[in-house]
Phi, psi and omega in degrees: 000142173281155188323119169269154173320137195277138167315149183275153169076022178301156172256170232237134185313130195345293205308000135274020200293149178256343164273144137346100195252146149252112179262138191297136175273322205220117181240109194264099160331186177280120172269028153265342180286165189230114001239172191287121173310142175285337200238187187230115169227138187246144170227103180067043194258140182218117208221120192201158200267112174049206192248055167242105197289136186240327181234149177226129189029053236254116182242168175138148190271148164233129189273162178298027185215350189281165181213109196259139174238114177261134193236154196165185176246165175335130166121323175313325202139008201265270176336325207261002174281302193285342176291332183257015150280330203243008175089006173256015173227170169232122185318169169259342177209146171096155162225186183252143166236139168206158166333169208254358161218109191229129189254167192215136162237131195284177186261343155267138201264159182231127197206153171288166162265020196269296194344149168231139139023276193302344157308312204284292177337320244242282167332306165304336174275349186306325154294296149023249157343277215289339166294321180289318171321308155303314211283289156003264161343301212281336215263325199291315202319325182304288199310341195311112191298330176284334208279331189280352162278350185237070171012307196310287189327310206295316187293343167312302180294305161310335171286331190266008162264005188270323190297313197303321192283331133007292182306283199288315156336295199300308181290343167089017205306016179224036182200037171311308182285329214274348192254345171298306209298345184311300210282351175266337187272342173313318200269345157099029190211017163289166192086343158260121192309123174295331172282008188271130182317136179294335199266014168244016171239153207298176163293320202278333215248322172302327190292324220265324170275342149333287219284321158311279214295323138278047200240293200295000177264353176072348174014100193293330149246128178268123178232113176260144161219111197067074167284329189266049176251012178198047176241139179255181190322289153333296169304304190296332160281351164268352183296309197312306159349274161310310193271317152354324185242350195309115169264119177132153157328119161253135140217128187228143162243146176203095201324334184256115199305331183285318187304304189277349172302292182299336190248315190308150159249018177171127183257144139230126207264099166318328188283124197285167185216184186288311158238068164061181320210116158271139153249076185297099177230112247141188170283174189282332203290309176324318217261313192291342170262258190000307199267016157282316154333283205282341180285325153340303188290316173328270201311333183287314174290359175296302215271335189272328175311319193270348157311299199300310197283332189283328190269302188290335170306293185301329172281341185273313169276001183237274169337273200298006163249018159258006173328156150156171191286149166257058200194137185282169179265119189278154181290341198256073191205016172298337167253012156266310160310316182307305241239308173289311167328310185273352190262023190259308169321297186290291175319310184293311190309330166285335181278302167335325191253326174295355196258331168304316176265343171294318202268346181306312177348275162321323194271312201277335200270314218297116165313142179289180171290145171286137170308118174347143168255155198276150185212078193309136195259012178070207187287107193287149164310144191142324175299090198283128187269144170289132188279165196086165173277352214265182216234127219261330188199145182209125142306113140223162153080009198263170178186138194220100175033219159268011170256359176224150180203051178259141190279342208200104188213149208213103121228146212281137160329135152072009165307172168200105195241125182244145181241110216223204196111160195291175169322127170071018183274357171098002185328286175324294188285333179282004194248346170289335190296308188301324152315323168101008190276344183251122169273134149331134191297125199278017158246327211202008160302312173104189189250165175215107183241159207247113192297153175287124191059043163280148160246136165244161183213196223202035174348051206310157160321285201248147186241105163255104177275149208293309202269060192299308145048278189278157208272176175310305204271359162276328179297330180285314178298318163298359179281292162258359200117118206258024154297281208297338195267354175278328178305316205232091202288126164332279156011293173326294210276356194059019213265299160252176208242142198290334179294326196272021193283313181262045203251144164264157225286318182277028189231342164302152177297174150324308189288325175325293194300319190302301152002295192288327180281340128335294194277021163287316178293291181289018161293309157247121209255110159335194147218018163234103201219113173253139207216101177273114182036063197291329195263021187267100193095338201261148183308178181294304184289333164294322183313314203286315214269314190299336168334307215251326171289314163330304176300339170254043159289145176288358199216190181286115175273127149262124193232137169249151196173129164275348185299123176293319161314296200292283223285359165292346217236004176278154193233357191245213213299169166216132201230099204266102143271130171216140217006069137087001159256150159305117176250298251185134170241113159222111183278176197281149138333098177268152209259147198209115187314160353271135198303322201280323151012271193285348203264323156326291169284346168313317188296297158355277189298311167297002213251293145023245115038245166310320141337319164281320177314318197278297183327289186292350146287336190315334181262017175206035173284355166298336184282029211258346187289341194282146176051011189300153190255160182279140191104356240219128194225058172306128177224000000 
């Protein structure tokens, strides 16, 4: 259906605002009322930023037993859908019916810098609260001398105190601390003082007590967006649990492909098709052969409907009017000629209006074109490699408080290193070191020495740009250069799609924005390129495609990653942190029949491996908080 117009003065998506906001976790309704819907239904939501459409008549039910997974690519619509489930954008057109407590967890956690921890928890409760607070109510009302004088009154009441103590069963309001500490030590984040202010603990250790805090509030519907971006193995398998058992509607959107094989019972893909909203139900793995299949299927009926319509334009303006006898008019034949003549006529004019109705028929009918698909165009040419054998960047001796402590890290050209270990294991801080965002402690740091003219550069976890204002493609030209950037176009890289090219930054989704701080790097392709958590925000299929461009990078890849997906599928060195030391070394395999053998114990030995790594870390993840600088998604 086409777009309807956006209303004028909308205002520009949350997630970009540049003042401090505290966004409600929990969005709660009169919980007295009767009765609370059980399910989420969207009806007819049509939704758009300025004048850029973001949802167009958008309908589905999610039943109370569903745990919905929405998939798609940046950009689409995922967020501002869970945001307007959960009441916190209101559509321009269509409305949400949803339970009278519905929790929303942002891909950013939105905080005062006043805030504290124990604020943000406090926050998850606020339904809560409002269930006991009913229990309260509903129970003095019972005492109520009119109410025990008027039979009516009394059975009102009694009902409305079987719902509210109902209510508060289901929510557990009387066993609150003992189920915050499951969930904070589930989530890899006991031990950090509830009273310590957020902008002074990482990104990652804020989503995650965000994520606790709505856990611990019981939400009759769950809405996650990017729950696992800052969950390491561990965390991530007691969430998978938690939503598992969950009673009441989950939808989540989410980059990790493993997450969603195990937790979802129905997927949906925002990205449009042919025919408007797919409801998939099976695994992602599944879905990902399916929707290949059918964008097949799409472009062959796109291409013969549009051949079909090119062959009736030429029969309408050619063919059938070249109809005519084939035979001269003999002289004593004026009334045979005449008499074939019109039935000559008469034939063209029936082939003109059927060929005439076929095709308005096909024009008005016709499936549209399939959308381009985004295509990462890889690594641009260009990139001059440092000559020699020597070590493009060498660690010794180094520290960074207690979280990083290594004697010796080396990387060689053309190298390839994955860095991987649980929440605070230090990933994050050796790669801000090697970056150059952190200093080495100046007594007991050790050294960090640099190959001459090396560049390095830096995928950060979270992407903020100073000037949200300005659009992608003036932030690129001011970046690289408006040489590199006419040789070589933002465009180019496949990364956005051209209407958001001239879009300002701050109006783009999170994975948009991250997208642009990619082709910023790879514009000039570093000879060191370090990538924090790379599949964090970004859709699936890009994740899969820089991945795979990563193996033909011109320079040394440091890659740190919690992805279950990215680490089955590395060929190069793997390097196992716990509290901020190298527990595990393992360089690549050269593979030696029989393929399936080794490829086995490689696997093995990495399974392994993270496994020890996980053990010896298990008694100190708190300790990734000290000293975190703010913005910074120390993981």
């Amino acid at each position: 259906m086409p777009a309807t117009p956006p209303r004028p003065a909308r205002p520009v998506n949350p997630t970009a605002q540049a003042a401090p906001v505290r966004a409600r976790l929990v969005n709660t309704e009169d919980v007295s009322r009767k009765p609370s819907p059980t399910h989420i239904r969207v009806d007819g939501v049509t939704h758009s930023y300025a004048e850029h459409p973001v949802l167009t008549d958008l309908t589905m039910i999610i039943d109370k037993k569903d745990r919905m997974g929405l998939i798609g690519e940046n950009g689409v619509g995922k967020s501002t859908l869970l945001r307007i489930m959960g009441g916190a954008e209101t559509p321009n057109i269509g409305r949400v019916v949803r339970p009278v407590r519905t929790g929303l967890l942002w891909q950013e956690v939105q905080f005062l810098p006043s805030d504290t921890v124990n604020d943000l928890i406090e926050g998850g409760l606020v339904g809560l609260r409002a269930v006991e607070a009913e229990l309260d109510d509903a129970a003095h009302a019972l005492s109520d001398n009119s109410v025990l004088d008027d039979p009516i009154a009394s059975r009102r009441a009694n009902a409305r105190y079987a719902r509210a103590l109902a209510a508060a069963e289901a929510a557990d309001v009387w066993n609150v601390e003992p189920r915050r500490d499951e969930l904070i030590a589930g989530l890899g984040i006991s031990g950090i003082p509830l009273d310590r202010r957020l902008d002074e603990v990482s990104g990652g250790q804020r989503s995650r007590f965000a994520l606790a805090a709505l856990l611990l509030g019981r939400p009759l519907a769950l809405l996650l967006d990017e729950p696992t971006n800052h969950l390491d193995d561990n965390a991530t398998d007691f969430l998978r649990k938690q939503l598992i058992n969950w009673r009441g509607p989950v939808v989540f959107a989410s980059h990790d492909r493993a997450f969603l094989d195990e937790v979802a019972t129905v997927l949906v893909d925002i990205d449009p098709t042919r025919e408007g909203l797919v409801r998939f139900s099976g695994t992602y793995t599944a879905y990902l052969t399916e929707k290949a299949a059918e964008r097949k299927r799409w472009e062959h009926q796109f291409r013969s409907e549009q051949a079909e319509l090119q062959r009736l334009e030429y029969t309408l303006s050619v063919t059938a009017r070249e109809v005519s006898n084939d035979f001269g008019r003999k002289d004593n034949d004026k009334v045979g000629f005449d008499f074939k003549a019109g039935n000559v006529e008469r034939a063209v004019a029936r082939r003109v209006r059927n060929a005439e109705a076929h095709y308005l028929d096909l024009e008005e009918n016709q499936v549209w074109a399939p959308p381009s698909v985004l295509s990462f165009g890889g690594i641009p040419k260009g990139a001059q490699e440092l000559e020699g054998d020597e070590p493009l960047m060498q660690l010794t001796s180094a520290r960074v408080g207690d979280r990083l402590a290594l004697d010796d890290f080396a990387i060689m050209p053309n190298s390839r290193h994955l860095i991987t270990g649980p929440n605070g294991a230090g990933k994050s801080t050796l790669l801000s070191v090697l970056a150059g965002a952190i200093k080495l402690d100046p007594v007991t740091g050790g050294t960090l020495r640099k190959r001459k003219g090396l560049r390095v550069a830096m995928l950060e976890q979270d992407v903020h740009f100073a000037e949200p204002h300005l659009t992608a493609r003036r932030i690129y030209e001011l970046t690289v250069g408006e040489k590199r950037a006419e040789a070589l176009p933002l465009s180019s890289f496949g990364l956005l799609v051209p209407r958001d090219i001239d879009r300002p930054v701050g109006e783009l989704s999170i994975g948009q924005q991250r997208r642009i701080a990619l082709a910023l790097i790879i514009a000039k392709p570093p000879h060191v390129f370090l990538l924090d958590e790379p599949s964090n925000h970004l859709s699936l299929t890009l994740a899969s495609e820089l991945e795979d461009a990563l193996g033909t990078y011109p320079g040394a890849v440091v890659v740190a990653s919690h992805d279950r997906w990215l680490r089955q599928r590395w060929t190069g060195t793997r390097i196992a942190l716990s509290h901020g030391k190298i527990v595990s070394r393992t360089e690549p395999v050269k593979v030696v029949a029989p393929v399936e053998a080794d490829a086995e114990a490689e696997t093995k030995t990495e399974t392994e491996t993270e496994a020890e790594a996980m053990a010896e870390s298990s008694a100190g993840n708190a300790s990734e908080s000290d000293a975190v600088a703010p913005q910074k998604a120390d993981s």
